[in-house]
N, C-alpha and C positions, 0 to 999 in steps of 0.2 A: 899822355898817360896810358893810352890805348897799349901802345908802344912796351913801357915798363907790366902792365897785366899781363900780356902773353911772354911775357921774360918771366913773370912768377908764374902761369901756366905749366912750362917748359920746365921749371925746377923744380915743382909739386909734384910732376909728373915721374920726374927724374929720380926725384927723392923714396919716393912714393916705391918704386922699381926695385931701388936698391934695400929698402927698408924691408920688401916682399922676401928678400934675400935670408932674411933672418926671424923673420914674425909671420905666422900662420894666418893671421888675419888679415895682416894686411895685405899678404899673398890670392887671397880669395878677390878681393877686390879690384886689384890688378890684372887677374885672367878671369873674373868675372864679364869685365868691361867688355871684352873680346867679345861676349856672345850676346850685348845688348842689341845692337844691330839687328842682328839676325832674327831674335825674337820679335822687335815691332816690324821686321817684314814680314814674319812667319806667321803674326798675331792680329795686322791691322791691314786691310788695302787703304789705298792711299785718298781712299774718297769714303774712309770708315769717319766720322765724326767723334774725336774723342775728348773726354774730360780728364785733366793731368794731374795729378796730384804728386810734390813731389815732396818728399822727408828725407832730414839728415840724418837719422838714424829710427830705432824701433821708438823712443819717447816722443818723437814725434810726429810720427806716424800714427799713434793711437791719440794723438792731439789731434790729428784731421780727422781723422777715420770717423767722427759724426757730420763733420761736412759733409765729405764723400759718400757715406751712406745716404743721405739725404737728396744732393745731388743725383747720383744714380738712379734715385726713386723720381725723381722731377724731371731727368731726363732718360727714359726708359731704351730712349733710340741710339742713345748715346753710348758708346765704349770707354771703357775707363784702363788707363796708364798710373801704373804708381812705379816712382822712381824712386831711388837711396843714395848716398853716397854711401855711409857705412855701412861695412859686411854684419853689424849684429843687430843694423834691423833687416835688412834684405832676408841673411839665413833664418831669423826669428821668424818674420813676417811670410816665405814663401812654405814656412813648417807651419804655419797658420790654415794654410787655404787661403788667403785674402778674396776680396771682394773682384777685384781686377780683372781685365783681361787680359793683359798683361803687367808683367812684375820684374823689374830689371836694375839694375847698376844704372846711374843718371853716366853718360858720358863723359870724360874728362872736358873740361870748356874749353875747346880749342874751337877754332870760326868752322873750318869744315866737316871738323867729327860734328860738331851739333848741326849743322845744317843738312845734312847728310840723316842724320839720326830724325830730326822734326819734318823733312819731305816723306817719312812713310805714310804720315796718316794727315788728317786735317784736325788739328788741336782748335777748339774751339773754347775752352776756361782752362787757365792755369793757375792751380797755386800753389806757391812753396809753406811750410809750417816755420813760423816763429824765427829763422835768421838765418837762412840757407838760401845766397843770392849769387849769382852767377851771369856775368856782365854777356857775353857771347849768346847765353839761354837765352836772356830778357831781350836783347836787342831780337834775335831771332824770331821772339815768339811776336814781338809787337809786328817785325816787318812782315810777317803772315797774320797780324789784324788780331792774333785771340787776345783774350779778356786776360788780365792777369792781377791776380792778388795775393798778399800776406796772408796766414790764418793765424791769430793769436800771436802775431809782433812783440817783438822785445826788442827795446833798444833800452842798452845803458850806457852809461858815459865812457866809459872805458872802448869804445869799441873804434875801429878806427874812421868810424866817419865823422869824428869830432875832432879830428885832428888837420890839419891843412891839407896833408897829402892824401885826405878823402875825402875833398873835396871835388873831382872827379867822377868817383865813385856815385857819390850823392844827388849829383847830374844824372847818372843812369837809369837812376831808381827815382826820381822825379818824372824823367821821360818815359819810362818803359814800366811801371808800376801802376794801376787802376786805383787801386785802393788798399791800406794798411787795415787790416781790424786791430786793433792793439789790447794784449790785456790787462794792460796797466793805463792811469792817467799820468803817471810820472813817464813812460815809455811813450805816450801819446803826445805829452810835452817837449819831450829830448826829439821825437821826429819834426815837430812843427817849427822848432828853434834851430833847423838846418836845413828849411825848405819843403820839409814835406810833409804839407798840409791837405794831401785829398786822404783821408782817415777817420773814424773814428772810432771810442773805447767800446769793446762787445764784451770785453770778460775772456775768460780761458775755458778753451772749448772741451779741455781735460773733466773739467767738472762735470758738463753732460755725459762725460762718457764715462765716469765711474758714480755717478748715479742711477745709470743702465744698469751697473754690476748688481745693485742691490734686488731689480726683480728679475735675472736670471736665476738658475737652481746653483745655489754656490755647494751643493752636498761635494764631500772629498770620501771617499772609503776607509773606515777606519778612525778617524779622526773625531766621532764623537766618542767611542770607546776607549780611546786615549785619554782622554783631557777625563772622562768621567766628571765628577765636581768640583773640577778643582780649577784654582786660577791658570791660566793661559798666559805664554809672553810669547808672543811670533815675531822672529828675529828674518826680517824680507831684508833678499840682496844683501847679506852681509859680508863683510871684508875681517878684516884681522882685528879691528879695532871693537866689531860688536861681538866676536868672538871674543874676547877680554870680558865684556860687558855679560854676555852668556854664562861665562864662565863662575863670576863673581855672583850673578842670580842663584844658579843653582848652589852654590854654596852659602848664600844668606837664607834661602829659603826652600829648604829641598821637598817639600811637597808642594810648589808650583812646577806645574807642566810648561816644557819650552820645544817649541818647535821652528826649527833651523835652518831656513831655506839661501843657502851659498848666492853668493852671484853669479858664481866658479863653479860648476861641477867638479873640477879638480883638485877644489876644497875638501871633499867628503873623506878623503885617507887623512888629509889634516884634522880635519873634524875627528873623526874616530877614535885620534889618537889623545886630544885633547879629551873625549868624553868616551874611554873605554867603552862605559857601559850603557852607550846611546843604541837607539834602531835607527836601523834605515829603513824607511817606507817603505822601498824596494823589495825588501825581506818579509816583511809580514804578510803570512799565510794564515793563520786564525785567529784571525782578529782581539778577542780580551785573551788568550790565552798567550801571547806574545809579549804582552807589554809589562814587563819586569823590570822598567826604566820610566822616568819621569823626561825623558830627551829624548825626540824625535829629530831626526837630520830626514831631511828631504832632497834625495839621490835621483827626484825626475823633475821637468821641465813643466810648466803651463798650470803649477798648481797655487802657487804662492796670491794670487788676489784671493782667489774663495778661500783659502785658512784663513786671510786676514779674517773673514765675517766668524771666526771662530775665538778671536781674543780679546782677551782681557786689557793688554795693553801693548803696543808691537812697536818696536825698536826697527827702525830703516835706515840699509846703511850706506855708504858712500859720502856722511858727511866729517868723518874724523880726515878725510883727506882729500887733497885736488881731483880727483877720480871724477865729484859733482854727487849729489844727493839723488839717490832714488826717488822713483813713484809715491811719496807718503798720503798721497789724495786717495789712493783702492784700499787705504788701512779708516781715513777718517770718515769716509763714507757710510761705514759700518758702526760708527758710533765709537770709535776705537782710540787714546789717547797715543800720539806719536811721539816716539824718542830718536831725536839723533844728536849730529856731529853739528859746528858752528858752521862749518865752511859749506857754502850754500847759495851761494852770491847770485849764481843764474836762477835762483829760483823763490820768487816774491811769493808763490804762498806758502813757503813754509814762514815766511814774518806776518804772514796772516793768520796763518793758523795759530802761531805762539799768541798773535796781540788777541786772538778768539780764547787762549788759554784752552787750545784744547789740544797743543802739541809742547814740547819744551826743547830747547838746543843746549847741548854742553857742549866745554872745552876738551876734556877727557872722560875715557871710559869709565875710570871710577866713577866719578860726580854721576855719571848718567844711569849708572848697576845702582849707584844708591836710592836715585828719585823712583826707578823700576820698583826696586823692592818696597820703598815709600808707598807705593800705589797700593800694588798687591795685599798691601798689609792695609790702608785707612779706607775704608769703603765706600766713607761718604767722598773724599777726595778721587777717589777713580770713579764714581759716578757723575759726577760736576763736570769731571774731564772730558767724558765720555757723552755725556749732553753736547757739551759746549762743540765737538771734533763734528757731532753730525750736526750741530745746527748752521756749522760754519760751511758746509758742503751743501745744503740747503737750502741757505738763504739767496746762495750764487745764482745770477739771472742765465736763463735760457743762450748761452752765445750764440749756439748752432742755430738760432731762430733770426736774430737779429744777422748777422752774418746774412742769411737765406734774405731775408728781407731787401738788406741793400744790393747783393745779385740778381738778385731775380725782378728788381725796380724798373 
């Protein structure tokens, strides 16, 4: 089987090249790779101690990112390596600052680009976030002795190690795997009914880390003078579908304030054209004297958590379609009731948060602009909601704690 992995290596790789040909993103990722090397010789000697963390994209990344923080503090001698495969959390996360000392593209899994990449430094804990395994990494890191672990595990049925021909696979991560924390008991079940039983359920380490969000200073400029007294509907990461949804609010209810933050910046000439008579954040220069519109679009980058702690009730998007559901946890944290799309499959708390009754899923946009406006308008129902959203964010037990517990045993 070894055999047929570096034959799907070779075509992902292949694929991956050609596909840079025509898409800008994927283009980053492919001549990003180039200069990982470089950076963990440039960044590590090879007798540097370091702690690995590595994420498949930015959602992930802020799913570790309270291990990692924690870690770092527990091992102060220690260097820290954060890797990506996708370029939108790499570019997101190195626009951050991150914590790291270095910050790079994970290298394509081939035996000697990784062996070659893990001889710079002395990795001493690895872990990957939630479902990002790579057979040539895991063998590597074990034959060099470090510790390696899952952080907030997902396994569902669908995925191919329930199937014969991952059965293989399954072998790997038996051998080469420390320990799973899982944040589901249904995920902790699916891992034990194919072997891998050195595990157990911590919860999802997402919740610590937008319970942080609520005592940083979430102030944004401008945005209490906006809203003045009026209801809020914060439209995070939206696609075409909560634009409908947007669209259909302000015309049911034209003195609620809506504020509009794209997934796309590339959105915002769509946006405008849709909502003439919207601002752009970008534009305003004096603050109440500007605001001659009830829609605000949001034309910059790193603001959309702290406005969540600004609404009334915020609509997140990515689930009207396979795209996958946004972040809806830095909306319910704030007390905040969430709307989306149905389609959502990888993500078990948004069926936590519906059965908390402090979020709801519809089929389409209309059904979901009508429940919006339902809220906006019954007081004591958006207050019930809005209970229920923080209490379900709440009640969530410490992961990063327990996590820390069983490593540091």
């Amino acid at each position: 089987m070894a055999f047929f992995y570096n034959i799907f290596i070779h075509l992902l790789i292949f694929g991956m090249k050609v596909f840079a040909l025509f898409n800008d993103k994927t283009k980053k990722g492919v001549e990003g790779r180039k200069e990982s090397l470089e950076k963990v010789k440039s960044g590590f000697k090879k007798s540097d101690k370091v702690i690995w963390m590595h994420a498949s994209s930015l959602g992930e990344y802020e799913q570790g990112l309270p291990v990692l923080e924690q870690l770092k503090e527990r091992f102060a001698d220690h260097k820290i390596l954060v890797t990506f495969f996708s370029p939108s959390g790499y570019e997101n996360v190195v626009k951050k600052k991150p914590i790291a000392d270095v910050i790079c593209y994970l290298p394509f899994d081939k035996k000697s680009a990784v062996k070659e990449f893990t001889d710079q430094f002395d990795v001493q804990l690895f872990f990957t976030v939630k479902y990002d395994y790579w057979y040539h990494l895991l063998d590597e890191l074990k034959n060099k002795g470090a510790k390696t672990y899952v952080i907030s595990a997902l396994f569902y049925d669908r995925q191919s190690f329930f199937t014969s021909y991952g059965k293989w696979f399954v072998q790997q991560l038996q051998k080469n795997i420390d320990w799973f924390f899982h944040q589901t008991q249904i995920s902790f079940a699916l891992a034990k009914s194919i072997g891998l039983t050195k595990s157990s359920v911590t919860g999802d380490t997402r919740f610590d880390r937008v319970k942080q969000l609520r005592h940083r200073d979430n102030q944004v400029d401008w945005i209490k003078d906006f809203i003045g007294e009026d209801k809020t509907v914060v439209f995070g990461s939206s696609w075409q579908a909560e634009e409908k949804i947007a669209l259909e609010v302000s015309q049911g209810s034209p003195y609620a304030k809506l504020i509009i933050a794209p997934h796309d910046l590339k959105r915002v000439s769509h946006l405008k054209q849709l909502f003439p008579e919207a601002i752009l954040y970008s534009e305003i220069k004096n603050s109440v004297e500007d605001f001659n519109s009830n829609i605000l679009i949001i034309d910059s980058i790193g603001l959309l958590s702290k406005l969540y702690s600004y609404a009334d009730v915020a609509v997140v998007g990515g689930g009207f379609h396979d795209a996958g559901l946004h972040n809806i946890l830095e909306a319910a944290t704030f007390g905040v009731p969430v709307i989306f799309g149905n389609q959502y499959r990888k993500n078990p708390e948004a069926d936590g948060l519906i059965s908390a009754d402090g979020g709801r899923s519809f089929e389409n946009a209309g059904l979901a602009a009508d429940f919006v406006l339902f809220l906006i308008n019954n007081e004591d129902s958006l207050q019930a909601m809005s209970e229920n959203a923080e209490k379900f964010v709440s009640e969530k037990p410490n992961s990063t704690e327990l996590i820390l517990q069983k490593i540091l045993s």
